[in-house]
ZAMARGU-4260 file (C-alpha; in steps of 0.2 Angstrom, whole numbers, plus 5000, padded with zeros to 4 digits):
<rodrens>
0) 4961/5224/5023 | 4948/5218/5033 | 4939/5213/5018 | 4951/5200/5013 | 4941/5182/5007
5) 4949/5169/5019 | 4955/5159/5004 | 4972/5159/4998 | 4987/5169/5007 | 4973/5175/5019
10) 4967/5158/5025 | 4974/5150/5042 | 4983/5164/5048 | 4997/5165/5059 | 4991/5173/5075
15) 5002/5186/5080 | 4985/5196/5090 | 4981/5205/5076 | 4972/5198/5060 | 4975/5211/5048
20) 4993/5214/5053 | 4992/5194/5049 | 4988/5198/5031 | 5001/5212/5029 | 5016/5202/5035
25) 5009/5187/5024 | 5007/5197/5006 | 5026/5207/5012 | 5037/5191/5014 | 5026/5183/4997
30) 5030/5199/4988 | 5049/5195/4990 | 5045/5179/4980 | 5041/5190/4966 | 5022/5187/4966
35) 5010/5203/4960 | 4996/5211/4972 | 4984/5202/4959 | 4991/5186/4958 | 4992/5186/4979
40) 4973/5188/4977 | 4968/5172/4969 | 4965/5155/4978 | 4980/5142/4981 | 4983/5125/4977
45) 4994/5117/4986 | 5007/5102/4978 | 5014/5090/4991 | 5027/5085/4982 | 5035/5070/4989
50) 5052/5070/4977 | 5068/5063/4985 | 5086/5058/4980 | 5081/5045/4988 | 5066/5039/4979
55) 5069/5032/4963 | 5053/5030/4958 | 5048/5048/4959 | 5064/5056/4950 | 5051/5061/4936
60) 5043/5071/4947 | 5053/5089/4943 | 5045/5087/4925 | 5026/5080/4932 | 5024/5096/4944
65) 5029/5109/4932 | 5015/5098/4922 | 5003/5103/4939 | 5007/5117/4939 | 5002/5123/4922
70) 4985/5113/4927 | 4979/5126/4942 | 4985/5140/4931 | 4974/5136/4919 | 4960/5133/4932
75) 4963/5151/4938 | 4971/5145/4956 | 4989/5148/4961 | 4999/5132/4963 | 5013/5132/4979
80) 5022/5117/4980 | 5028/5112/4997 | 5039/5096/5001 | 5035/5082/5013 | 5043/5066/5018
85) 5046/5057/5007 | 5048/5036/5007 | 5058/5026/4996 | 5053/5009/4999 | 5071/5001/4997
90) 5080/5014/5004 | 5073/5016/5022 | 5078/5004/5039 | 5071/4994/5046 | 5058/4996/5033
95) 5046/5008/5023 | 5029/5006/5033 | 5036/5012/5050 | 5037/5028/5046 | 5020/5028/5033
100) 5011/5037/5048 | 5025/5047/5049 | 5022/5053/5033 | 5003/5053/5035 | 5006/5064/5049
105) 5017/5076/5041 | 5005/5078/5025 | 4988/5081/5035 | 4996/5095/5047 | 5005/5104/5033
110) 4989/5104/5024 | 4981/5111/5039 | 4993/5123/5044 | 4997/5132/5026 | 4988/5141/5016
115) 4978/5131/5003 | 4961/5132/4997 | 4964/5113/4987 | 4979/5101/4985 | 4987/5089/4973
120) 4996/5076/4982 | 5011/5070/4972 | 5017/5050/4975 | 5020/5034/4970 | 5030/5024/4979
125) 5023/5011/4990 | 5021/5020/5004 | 5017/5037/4998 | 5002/5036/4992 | 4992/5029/5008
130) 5000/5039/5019 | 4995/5055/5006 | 4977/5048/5007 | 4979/5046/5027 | 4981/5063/5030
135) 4970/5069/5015 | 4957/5061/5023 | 4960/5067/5040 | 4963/5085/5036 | 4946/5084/5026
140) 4952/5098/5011 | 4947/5096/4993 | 4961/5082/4988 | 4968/5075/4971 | 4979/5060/4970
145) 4994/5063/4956 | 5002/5044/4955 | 5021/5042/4947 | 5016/5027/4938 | 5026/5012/4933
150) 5041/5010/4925 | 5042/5004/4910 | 5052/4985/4907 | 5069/4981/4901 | 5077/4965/4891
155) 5088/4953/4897 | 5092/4942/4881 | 5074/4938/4875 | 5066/4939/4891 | 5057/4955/4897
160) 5063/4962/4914 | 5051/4972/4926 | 5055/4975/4943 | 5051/4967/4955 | 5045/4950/4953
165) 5057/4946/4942 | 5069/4953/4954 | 5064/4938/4966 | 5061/4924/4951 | 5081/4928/4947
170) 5088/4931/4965 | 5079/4912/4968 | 5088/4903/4951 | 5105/4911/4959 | 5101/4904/4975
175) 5098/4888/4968 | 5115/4890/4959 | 5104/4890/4942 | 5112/4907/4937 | 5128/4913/4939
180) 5139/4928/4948 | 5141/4936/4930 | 5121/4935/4926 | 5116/4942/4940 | 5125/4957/4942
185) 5120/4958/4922 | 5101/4956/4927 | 5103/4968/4942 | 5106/4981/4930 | 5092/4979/4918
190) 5078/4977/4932 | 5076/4996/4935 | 5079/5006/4918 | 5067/5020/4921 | 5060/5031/4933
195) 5041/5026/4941 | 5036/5012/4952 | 5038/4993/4950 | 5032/4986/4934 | 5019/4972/4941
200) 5004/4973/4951 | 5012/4976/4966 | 5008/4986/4981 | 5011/5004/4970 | 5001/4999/4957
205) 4988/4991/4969 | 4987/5007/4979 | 4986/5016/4960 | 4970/5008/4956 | 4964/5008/4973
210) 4970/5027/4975 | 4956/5029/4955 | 4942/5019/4962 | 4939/5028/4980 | 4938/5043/4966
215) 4954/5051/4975 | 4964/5048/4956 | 4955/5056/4940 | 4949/5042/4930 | 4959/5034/4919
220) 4976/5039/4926 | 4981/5024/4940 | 4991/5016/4924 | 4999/5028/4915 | 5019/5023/4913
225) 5029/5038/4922 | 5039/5040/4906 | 5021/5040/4894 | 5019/5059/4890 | 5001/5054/4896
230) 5006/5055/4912 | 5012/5073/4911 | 4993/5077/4904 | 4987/5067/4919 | 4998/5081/4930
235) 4989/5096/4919 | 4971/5087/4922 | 4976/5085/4940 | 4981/5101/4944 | 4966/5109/4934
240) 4954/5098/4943 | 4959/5104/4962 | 4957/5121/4955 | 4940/5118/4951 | 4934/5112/4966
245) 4939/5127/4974 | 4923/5134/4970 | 4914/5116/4967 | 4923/5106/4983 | 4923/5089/4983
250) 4930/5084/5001 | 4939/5068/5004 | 4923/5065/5017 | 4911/5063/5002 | 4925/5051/4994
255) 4929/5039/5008 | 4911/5030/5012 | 4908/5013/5015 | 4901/5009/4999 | 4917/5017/4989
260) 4929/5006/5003 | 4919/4992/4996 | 4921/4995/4978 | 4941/4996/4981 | 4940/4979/4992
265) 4930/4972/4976 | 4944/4979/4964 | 4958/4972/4973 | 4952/4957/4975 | 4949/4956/4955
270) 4969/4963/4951 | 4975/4948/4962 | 4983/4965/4970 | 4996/4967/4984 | 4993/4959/5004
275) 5000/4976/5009 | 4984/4986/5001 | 4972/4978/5014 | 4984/4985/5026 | 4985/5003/5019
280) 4965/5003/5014 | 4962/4997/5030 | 4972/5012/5037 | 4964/5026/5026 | 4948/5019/5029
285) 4950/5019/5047 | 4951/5040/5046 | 4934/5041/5041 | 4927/5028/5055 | 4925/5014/5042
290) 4930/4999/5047 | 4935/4984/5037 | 4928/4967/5043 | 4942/4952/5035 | 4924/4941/5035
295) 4915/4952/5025 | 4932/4953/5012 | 4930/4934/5013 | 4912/4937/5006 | 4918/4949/4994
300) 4931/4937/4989 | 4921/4922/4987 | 4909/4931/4973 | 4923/4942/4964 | 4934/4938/4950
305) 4952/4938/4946 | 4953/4947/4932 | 4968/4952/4928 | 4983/4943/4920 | 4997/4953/4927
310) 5014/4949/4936 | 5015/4942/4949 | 5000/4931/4948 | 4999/4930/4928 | 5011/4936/4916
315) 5011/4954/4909 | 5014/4971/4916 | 5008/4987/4919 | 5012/4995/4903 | 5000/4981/4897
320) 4988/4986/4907 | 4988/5004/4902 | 4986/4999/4884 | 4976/4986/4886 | 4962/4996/4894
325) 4965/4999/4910 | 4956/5003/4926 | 4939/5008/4915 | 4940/4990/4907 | 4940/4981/4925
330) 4928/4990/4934 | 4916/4989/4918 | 4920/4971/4920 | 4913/4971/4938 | 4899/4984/4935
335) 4886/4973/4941 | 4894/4969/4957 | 4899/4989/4961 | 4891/5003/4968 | 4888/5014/4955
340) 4884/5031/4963 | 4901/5034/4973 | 4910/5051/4967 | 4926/5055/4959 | 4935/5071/4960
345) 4929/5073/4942 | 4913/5079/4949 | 4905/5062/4941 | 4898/5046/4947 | 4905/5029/4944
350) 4890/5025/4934 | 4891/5041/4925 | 4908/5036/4920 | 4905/5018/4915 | 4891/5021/4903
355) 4905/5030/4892 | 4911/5020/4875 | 4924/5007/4884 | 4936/5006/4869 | 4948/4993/4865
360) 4951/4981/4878 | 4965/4966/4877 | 4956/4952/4882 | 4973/4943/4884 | 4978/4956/4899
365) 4959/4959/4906 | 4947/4946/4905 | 4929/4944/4903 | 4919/4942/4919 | 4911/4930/4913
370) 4928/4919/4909 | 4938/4924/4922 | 4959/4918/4927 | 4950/4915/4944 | 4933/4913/4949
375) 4937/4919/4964 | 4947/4935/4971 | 4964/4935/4974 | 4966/4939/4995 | 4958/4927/5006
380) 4957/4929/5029 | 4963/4916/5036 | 4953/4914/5056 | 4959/4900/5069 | 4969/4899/5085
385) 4985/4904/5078 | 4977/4918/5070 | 4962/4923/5081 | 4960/4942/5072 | 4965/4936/5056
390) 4978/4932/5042 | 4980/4935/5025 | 4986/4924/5010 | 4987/4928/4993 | 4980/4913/4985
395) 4979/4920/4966 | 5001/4921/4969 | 5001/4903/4978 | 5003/4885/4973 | 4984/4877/4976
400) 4992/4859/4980 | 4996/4866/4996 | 4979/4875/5001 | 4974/4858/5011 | 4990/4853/5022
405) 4996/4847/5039 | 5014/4851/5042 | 5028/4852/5055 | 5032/4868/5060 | 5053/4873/5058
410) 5053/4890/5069 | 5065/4905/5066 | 5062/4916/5080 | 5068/4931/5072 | 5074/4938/5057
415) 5093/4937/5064 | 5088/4919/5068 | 5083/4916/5050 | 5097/4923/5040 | 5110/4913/5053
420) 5099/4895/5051 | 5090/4894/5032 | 5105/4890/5024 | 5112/4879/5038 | 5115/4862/5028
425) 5112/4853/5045 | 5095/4862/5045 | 5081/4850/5051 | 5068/4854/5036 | 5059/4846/5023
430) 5050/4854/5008 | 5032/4845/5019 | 5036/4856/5034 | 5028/4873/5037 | 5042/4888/5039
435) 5037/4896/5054 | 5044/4915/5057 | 5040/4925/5074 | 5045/4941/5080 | 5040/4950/5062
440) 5025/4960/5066 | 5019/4980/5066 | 5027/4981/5087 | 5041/4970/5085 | 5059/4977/5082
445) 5059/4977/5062 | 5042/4983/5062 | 5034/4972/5051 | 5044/4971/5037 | 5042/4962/5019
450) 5050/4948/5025 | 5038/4935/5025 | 5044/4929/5008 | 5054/4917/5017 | 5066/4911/5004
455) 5066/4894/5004 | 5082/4885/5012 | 5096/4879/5001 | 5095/4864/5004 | 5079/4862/4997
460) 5079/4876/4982 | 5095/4866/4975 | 5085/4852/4974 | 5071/4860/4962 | 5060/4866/4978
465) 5051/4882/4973 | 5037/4884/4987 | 5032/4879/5003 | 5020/4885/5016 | 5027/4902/5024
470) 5016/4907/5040 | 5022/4924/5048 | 5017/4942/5058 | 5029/4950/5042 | 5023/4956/5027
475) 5026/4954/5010 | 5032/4964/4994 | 5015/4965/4982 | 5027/4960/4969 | 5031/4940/4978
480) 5021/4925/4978 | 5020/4912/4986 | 5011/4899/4998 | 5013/4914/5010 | 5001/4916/5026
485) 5004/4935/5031 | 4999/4946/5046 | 4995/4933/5058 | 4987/4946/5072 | 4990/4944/5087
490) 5007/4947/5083 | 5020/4935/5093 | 5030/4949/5101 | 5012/4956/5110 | 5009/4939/5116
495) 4998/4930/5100 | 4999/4914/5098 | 5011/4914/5083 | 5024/4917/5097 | 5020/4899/5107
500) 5023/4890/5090 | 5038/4878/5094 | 5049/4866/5082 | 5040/4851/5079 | 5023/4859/5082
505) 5009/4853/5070 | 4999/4865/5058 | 4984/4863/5050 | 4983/4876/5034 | 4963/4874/5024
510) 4962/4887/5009 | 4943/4878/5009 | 4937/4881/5024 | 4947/4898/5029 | 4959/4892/5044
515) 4974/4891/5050 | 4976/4881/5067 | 4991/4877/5078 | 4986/4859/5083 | 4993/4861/5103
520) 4981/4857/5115 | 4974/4872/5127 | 4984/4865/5142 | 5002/4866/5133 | 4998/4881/5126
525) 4994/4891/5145 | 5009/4882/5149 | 5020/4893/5135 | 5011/4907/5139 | 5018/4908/5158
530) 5033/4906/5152 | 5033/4918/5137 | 5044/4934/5139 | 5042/4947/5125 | 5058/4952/5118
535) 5051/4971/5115 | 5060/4985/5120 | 5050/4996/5132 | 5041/5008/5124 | 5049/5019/5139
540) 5066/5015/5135 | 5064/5023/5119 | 5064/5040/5112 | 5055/5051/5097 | 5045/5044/5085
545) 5052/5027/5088 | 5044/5029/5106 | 5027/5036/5097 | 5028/5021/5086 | 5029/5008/5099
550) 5016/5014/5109 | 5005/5020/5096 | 5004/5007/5081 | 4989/4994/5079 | 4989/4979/5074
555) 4988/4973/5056 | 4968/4970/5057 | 4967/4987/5061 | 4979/4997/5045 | 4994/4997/5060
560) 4988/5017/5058 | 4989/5024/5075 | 4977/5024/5090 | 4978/5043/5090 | 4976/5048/5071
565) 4959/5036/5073 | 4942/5048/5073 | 4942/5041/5092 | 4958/5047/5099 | 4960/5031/5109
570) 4978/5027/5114 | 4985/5008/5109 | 4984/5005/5127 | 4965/5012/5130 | 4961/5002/5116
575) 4968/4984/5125 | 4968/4973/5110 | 4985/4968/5105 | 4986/4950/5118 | 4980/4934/5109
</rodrens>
């Protein structure tokens, strides 16, 4: 036995002292699952299959990984499918991204403990995806990204329905009393009709095209609806490519380099995707050593297009998308301004794949670089002493008449505070004044939920109000829009500035010139701060992952990954950087 390849059931052994008793034990217990000698003999792909009856955007998946499967057969691997957390953005408290290391965590040591020669990692929703690409990255195996893809849209009367920017455009017209009880409990049932992830550009889809550009995704495969018998072909392609690069590896090392991050900064930008992907690319980035600089995404920015007319900055959706060309139509579109010699798990080059025949392309859903919806990208970093490290708007989703402003700031000091006082009639608020909320952010207690789509008070939405400036530590669904300012780092409940804002405060916001500046003199400001108290519980008081969390997480300049799943190993308090 002691001939046995360390590939398949012989590799990573468990160490009982004895490597060829290791073997034996192995091939007994697999033989009880009905596999042959022979077939015990070949190498294994493993499928991290992140299914859950609580994740309705993968409740295809059954169906996609039989699809896998049938893939690495045909590629002459055997396919083992093993489960890992999964996280179903609506489903989980206090909210999804706290436990997106979790998962990262989870999906890296699985790959490393078990015995798999390649994997196909199986996700979709939201969080899923970077957290499979976290720990793809840092367990460093021959990796291929399977996406759900989005759901298909629905009908209310003559309207089209997609979740989930329609979800908020309607839940706004009931708050302003412009619908009624009846229509939206009618609409709430004709948001979600299928299975796959929201029908926009939000974070999912962002992550999509993100996951094909880094060459993680095969090309062509980010858009595919989950119910479009395409996507089950995509499964087969996936599952065959993982089994060829068993003998032609193409690590996760050689995907993930600066010049591919850059080429997924560039494409984000031109989607006018999701705030949260700069968090999440940030994050997977970060496994590699790669930072992101927020200036140089502001340069990026500055000389990149919006290209795409999509929800929630335009008006179509992703099954446009997918017919309409797709992720080959953009990045042929940005050719020029792309490195062209990144890899794909297809074994080719960008460039090798943009010099095939581009086919149809619906210039109504994917513009021309050349006539762009915007000339510039769609994210812009926000620097000034309320946010010294950085914040992010999403200008493409936001109402340019405000991008030059001065405003009073109206304070919610938590989001308790907020759902007890925006509705308050006697509320002290105009629709000039800037919504200020604290205590939102990666180490507060909600840890940094999508709330920084503040809804605008009742008061003012009855009266026809449909934005104001929103500056916040939170995040934001990728599906909401907004004059939204995001990820304000330092976070208020570390001590950041955004924490010494007070009612009445004035706030200078300038789109132009890329600031955002509490205008409080230094004096007042050191005043608040000897007074400040953080409302955090102890990291010490705490207990499991939620203690690991709170001592770990970064902030949001940094992915909020953890110090210790960095290349560097630093703890969050070696590393000294969350005070203002």
């Amino acid at each position: 036995m002691t001939d046995e390849k360390e590939q398949g059931f012989a590799r990573g052994l468990t160490n009982y002292g004895d490597r060829d008793f290791s073997v034996y034990l192995r091939r007994s217990f697999a033989a009880s699952m009905g596999y042959s000698q022979d077939v015990l003999k070949k190498p294994i792909v493993g499928i991290a299959n992140s299914f859950s009856g609580f994740n309705s955007c993968h409740r295809h998946f059954p169906e996609l990984l039989e699809a896998v499967k049938r893939g690495v057969l045909l590629g002459g691997g055997l396919p083992v499918e093993f489960p890992t957390i999964s996280l179903g953005e609506v489903y989980l408290s206090p909210t999804s991204l706290k436990f997106r290391n979790l998962m990262s965590m989870d999906t890296e040591e699985m790959i490393r403990a078990q015995p798999m020669d390649a994997v196909v990692l199986m996700g979709g929703c939201d969080k899923t995806v970077p957290a499979q690409l976290m720990g793809a990255a840092s367990a460093d195996l021959p990796a291929v990204q399977l996406v759900a893809g989005p759901m298909m849209t629905s009908r209310h009367g003559e309207e089209r329905l997609g979740a989930c920017t329609d979800c908020r455009r309607f839940w706004g017209k009931y708050r302003a009393g412009e619908v009624s009880d009846d229509e939206i409990n009618h609409i709430e049932g004709r948001l979600a009709t299928t299975s796959g992830t929201c029908a926009v550009m939000g974070t999912a889809s962002t992550m999509a095209c993100i996951a094909e550009t880094l060459g993680f995704s095969l090309p062509g495969t980010a858009a595919i609806p989950a119910v479009n018998a395409d996507r089950l072909r995509a499964g087969e392609a996936s599952g065959l490519a993982a089994a060829r690069m068993i003998t032609d590896p193409i690590k996760p090392s050689q995907l993930l380099t600066e010049k591919s991050v850059e080429n997924a900064l560039r494409v984000l930008l031109a989607l006018g995707g999701s705030t949260n992907a700069i968090i999440h690319l940030t994050a997977i980035a970060g496994r590699m050593g790669i930072k992101i600089s927020l200036e140089r995404m502001n340069e990026l920015s500055d000389t990149t297009p919006v290209l795409v007319n999509l929800k929630p900055v335009g008006s179509a959706y992703m099954e446009d998308f997918f017919f309409a060309g797709g992720m080959g139509a953009v990045l042929r579109e940005l050719k020029p301004l792309l490195h062209l010699d990144t890899l794909s798990v297809s074994g080719e080059t960008l460039g090798d794949r943009l010099e095939e025949d581009p086919g149809y392309v619906d210039r109504r859903i994917i513009a021309k670089a050349e006539e762009p919806l915007e000339p510039q990208g769609g994210l812009v970093a926000l620097f000034g002493n309320l946010a010294p490290r950085g914040a992010i708007l999403k200008r493409s989703a936001a109402d340019e008449r405000l991008f030059e402003k001065e405003g009073r700031a109206v304070v919610f000091t938590s989001l308790a505070d907020l759902a007890a006082r925006v509705d308050d009639p006697d509320l002290d608020i105009t629709e000039d004044d800037f919504m200020v909320l604290q205590n939102a952010g990666p180490k507060s207690a909600s840890g940094m939920p999508e709330a920084g789509y503040l809804p605008i008070p009742r008061k003012l939405s009855s009266k026809g109000v449909k934005d104001m400036v929103r500056i916040s530590d939170a995040r934001m669904s990728g599906t909401a829009f907004g004059t939204i300012v995001l990820h304000v780092t330092p976070e208020s409940s570390t001590g950041g500035v955004l924490g010494l804002v007070r009612d009445g405060d004035r706030i200078r916001l300038s789109v132009k010139d890329k600031r955002i500046e509490l205008l409080v003199d230094e004096a007042e400001l050191d005043r608040r701060r000897a007074e400040w108290v953080s409302e955090n519980e102890p990291a010490e008081m705490r207990r499991g992952y939620d203690r690991l969390y709170a001592e770990q997480v970064l902030q949001a300049d940094e992915g909020c990954d953890f110090a210790i799943l960095q290349p560097n190993g630093r703890t969050g308090a070696e590393k000294g950087e969350d005070k203002g």
